[in-house]
Backbone bond lengths (Angstrom), bond angles and torsions (degrees), N, CA, C in turn:
res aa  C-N    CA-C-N  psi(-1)  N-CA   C-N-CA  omega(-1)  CA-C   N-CA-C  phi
1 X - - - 1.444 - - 1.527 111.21 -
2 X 1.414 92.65 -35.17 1.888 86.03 -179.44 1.585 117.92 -85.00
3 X 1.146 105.04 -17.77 1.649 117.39 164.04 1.732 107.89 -56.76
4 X 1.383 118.51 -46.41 1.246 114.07 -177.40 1.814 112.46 -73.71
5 X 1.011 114.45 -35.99 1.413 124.64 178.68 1.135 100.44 -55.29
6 X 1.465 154.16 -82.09 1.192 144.23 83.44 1.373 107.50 82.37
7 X 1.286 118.59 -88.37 1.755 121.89 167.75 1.296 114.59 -69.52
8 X 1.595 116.40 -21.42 1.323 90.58 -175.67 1.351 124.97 -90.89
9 X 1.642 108.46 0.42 1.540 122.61 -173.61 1.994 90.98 -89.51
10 X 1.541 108.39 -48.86 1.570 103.01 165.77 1.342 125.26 -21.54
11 X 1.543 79.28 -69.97 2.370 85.83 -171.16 1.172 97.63 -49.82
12 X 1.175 154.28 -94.76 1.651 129.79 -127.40 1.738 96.42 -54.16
13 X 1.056 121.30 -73.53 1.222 140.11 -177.22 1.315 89.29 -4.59
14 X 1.622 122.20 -83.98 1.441 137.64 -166.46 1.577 99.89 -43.51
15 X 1.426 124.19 -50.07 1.318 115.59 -146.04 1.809 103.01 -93.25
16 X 1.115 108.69 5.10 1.742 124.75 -164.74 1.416 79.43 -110.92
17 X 1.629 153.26 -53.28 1.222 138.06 -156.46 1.456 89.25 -74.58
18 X 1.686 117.89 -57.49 1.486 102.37 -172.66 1.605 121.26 -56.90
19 X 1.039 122.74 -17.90 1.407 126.30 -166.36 2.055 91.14 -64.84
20 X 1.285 104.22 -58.54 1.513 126.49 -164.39 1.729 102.48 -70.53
21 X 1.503 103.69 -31.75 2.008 90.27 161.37 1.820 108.80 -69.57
22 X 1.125 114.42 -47.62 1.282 109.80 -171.03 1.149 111.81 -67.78
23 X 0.993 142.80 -38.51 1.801 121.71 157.57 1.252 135.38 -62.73
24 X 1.639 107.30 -16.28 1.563 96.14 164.90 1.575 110.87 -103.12
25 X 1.382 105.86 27.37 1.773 102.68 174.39 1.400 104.61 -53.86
26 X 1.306 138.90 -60.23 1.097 134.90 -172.22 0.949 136.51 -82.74
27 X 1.678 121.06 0.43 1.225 152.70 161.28 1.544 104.54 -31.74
28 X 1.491 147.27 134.95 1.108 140.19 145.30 1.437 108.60 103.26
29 X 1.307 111.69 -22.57 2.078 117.06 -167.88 1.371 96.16 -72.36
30 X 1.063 117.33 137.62 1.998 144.33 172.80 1.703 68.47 -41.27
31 X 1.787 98.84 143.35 1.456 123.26 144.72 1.672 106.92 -77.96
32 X 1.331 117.98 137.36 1.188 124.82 -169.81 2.185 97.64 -69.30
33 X 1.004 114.35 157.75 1.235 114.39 -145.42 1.725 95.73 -139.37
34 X 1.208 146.48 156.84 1.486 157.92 161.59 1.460 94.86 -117.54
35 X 1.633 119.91 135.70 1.090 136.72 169.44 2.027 104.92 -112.35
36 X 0.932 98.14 108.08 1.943 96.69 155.10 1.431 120.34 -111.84
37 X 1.382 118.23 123.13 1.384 132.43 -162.16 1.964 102.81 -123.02
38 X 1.473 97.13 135.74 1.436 97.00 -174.39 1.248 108.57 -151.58
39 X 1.376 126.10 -171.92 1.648 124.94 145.92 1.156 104.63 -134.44
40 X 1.882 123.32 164.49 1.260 118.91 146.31 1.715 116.75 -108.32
41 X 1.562 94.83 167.07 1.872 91.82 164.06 1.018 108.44 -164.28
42 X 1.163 148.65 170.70 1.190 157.79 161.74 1.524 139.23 -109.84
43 X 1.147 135.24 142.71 1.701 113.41 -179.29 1.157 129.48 -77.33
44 X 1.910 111.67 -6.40 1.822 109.75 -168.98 1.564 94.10 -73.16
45 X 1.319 106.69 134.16 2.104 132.36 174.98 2.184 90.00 -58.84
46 X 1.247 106.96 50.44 1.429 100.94 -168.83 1.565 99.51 -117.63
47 X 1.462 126.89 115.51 1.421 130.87 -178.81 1.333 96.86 -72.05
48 X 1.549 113.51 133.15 1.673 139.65 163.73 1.747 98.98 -47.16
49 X 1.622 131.41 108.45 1.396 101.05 151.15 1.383 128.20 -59.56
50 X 1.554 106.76 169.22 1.642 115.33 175.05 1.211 95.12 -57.65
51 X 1.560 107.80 163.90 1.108 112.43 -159.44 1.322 160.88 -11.92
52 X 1.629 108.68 70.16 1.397 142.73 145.08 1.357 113.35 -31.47
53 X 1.611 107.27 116.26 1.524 114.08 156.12 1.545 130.09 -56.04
54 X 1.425 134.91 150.51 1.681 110.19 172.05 1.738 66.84 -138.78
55 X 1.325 111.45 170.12 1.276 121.62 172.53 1.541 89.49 -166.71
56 X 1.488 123.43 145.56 1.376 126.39 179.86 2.032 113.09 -167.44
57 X 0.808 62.15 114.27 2.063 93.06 -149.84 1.786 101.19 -91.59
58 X 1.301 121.52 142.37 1.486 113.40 -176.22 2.065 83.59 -135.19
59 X 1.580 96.41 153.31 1.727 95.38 -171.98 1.804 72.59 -166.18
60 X 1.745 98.07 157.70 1.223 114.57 -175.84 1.915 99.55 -96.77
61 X 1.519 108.91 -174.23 1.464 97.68 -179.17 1.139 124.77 -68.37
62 X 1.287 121.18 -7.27 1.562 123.90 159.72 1.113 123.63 -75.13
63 X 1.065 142.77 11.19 1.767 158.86 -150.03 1.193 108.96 31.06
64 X 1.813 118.16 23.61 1.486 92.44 179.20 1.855 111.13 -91.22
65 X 1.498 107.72 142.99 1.263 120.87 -164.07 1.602 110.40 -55.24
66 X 1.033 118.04 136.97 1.889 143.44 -169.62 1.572 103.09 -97.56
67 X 1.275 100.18 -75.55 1.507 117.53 -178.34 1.806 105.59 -172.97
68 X 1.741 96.23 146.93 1.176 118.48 165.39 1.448 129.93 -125.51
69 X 1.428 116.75 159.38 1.527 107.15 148.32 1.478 122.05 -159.83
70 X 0.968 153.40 171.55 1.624 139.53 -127.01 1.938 93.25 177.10
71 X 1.095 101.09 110.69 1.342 103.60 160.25 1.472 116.05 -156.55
72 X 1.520 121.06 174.23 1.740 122.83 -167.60 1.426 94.35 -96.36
73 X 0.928 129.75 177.18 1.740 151.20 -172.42 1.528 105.67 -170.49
74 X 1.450 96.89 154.28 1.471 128.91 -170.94 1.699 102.47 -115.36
75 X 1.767 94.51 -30.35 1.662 83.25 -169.99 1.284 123.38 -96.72
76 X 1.749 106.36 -160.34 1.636 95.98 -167.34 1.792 99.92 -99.79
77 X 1.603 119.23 -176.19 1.370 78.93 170.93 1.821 102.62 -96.10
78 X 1.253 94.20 -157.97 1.564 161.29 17.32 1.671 86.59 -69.78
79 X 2.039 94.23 134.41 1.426 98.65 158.36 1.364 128.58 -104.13
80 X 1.200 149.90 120.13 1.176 156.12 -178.64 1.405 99.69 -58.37
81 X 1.752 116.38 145.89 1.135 143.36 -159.01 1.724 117.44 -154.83
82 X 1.541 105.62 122.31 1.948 90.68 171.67 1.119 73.35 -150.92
83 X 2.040 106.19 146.92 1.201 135.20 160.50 1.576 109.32 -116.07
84 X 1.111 139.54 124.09 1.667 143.42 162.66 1.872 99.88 -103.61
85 X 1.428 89.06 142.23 1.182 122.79 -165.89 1.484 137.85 -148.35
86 X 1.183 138.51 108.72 1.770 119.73 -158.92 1.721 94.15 -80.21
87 X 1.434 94.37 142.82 1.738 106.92 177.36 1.528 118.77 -44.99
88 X 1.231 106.56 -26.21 1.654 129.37 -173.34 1.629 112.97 -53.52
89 X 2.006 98.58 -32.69 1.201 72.97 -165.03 1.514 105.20 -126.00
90 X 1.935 108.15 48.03 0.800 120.61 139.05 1.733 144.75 -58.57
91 X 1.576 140.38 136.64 0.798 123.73 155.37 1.643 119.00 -25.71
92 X 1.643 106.29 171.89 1.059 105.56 159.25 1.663 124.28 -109.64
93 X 1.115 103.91 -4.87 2.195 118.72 156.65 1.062 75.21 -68.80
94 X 1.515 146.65 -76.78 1.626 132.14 -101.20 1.202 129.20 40.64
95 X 1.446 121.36 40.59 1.341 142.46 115.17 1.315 114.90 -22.02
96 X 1.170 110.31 122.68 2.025 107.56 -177.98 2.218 80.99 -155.18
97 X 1.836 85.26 153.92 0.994 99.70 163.78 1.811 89.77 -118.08
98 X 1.685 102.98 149.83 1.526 128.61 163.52 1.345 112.09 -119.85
99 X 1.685 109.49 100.31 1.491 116.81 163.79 1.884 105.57 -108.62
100 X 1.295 74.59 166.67 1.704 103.39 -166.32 1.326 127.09 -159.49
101 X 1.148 131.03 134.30 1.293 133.71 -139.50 1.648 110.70 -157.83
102 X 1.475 126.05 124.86 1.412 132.10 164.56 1.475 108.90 -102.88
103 X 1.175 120.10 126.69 1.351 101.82 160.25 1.935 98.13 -141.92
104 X 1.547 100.35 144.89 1.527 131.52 -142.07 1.945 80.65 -88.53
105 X 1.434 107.56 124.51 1.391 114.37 -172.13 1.955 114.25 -38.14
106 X 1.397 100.56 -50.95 1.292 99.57 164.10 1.397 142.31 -90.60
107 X 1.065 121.52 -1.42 1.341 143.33 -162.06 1.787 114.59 -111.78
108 X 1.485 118.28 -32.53 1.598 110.07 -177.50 1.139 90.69 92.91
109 X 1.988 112.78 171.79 1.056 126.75 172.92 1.630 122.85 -42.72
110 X 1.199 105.22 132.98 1.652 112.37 -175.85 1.841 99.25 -128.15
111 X 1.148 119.56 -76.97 1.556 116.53 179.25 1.407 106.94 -82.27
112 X 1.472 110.82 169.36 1.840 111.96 175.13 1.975 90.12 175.24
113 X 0.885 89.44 151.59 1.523 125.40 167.97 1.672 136.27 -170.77
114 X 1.311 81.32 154.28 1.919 89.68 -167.60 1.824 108.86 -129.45
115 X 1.140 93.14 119.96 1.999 106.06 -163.50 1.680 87.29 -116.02
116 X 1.287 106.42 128.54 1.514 114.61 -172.94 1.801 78.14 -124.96
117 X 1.770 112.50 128.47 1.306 115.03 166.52 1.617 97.04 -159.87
118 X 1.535 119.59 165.23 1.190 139.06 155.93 1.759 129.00 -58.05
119 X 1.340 125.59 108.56 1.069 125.57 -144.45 1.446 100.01 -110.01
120 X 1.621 147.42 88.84 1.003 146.90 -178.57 1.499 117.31 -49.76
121 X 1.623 102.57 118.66 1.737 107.72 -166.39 1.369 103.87 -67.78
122 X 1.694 127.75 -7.97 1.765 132.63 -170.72 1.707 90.36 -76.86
123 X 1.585 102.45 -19.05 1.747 83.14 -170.09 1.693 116.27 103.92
124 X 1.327 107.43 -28.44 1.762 113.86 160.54 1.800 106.38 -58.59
125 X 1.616 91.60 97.80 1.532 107.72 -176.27 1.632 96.12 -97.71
126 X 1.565 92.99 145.29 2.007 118.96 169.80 0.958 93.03 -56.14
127 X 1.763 110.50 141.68 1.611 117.56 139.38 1.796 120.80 -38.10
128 X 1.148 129.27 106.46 1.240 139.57 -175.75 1.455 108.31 -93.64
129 X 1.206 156.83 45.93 1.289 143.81 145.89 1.529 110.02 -68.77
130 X 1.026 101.87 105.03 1.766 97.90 -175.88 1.851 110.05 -101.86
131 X 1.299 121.88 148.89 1.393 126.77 -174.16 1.564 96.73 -111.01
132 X 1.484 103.79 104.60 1.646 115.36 163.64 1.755 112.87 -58.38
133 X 1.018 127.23 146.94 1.421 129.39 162.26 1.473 106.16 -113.10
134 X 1.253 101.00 168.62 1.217 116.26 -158.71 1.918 99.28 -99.88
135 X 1.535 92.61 120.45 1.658 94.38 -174.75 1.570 108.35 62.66
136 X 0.883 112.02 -10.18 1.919 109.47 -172.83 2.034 113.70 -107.79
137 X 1.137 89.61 160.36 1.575 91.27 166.45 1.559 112.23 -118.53
């Protein structure tokens, strides 16, 4: 009899811990993530100063922002580029605009371009070498 008393104060116990594992099963797991990887460069025979801005920003046709990232460089190009992004907050065309931007530490924007393409939600990303112009998009 006291064995049963016993289990029966157990069971909830047991079935209230499992309740509270199964909702945090998914608690903590990486959000699944989209990577786009690229470079830019340009053809003017024009050396990058030290520290040169690149900033290169992705936004759907509404300009609302996708993903960015912005950092200084030392080097020349081709410049290397990665944006991560959750699929979510893709369009649903996947329509994306890709802008990109150098600007010369002292000087402000100097190169820029804007690549409007279809962005496959599987993750089969465009060849991205993009050609900045100078002052232009």
């Amino acid at each position: 009899m006291k064995m049963t008393t016993r289990l029966s104060r157990l069971v909830p116990v047991l079935a209230a811990s499992l309740v509270l594992l199964a909702c945090q099963a998914g608690y903590g797991e990486p959000e699944e993530t989209m990577k786009l990887e690229g470079s830019l460069f340009y053809y003017e025979r024009i050396a990058l100063p030290e520290g040169s801005k690149v900033r290169v920003w992705l936004e759907d046709s509404t300009e609302e922002p996708i993903a960015e990232t912005e950092f200084t460089t030392d080097r020349q190009v081709p410049l290397p580029f990665k944006l991560e992004f959750a699929p979510g907050r893709l369009p649903e065309s996947g329509e994306v605009i890709l802008h990109a931007q150098i600007d010369f530490a002292d000087d402000g924007p100097r190169y820029s371009t804007r690549h409007e393409f279809q962005l496959d939600p599987e993750g089969h990303q465009p060849d991205l070498n993009l050609r900045v112009s100078e002052g232009g998009r």
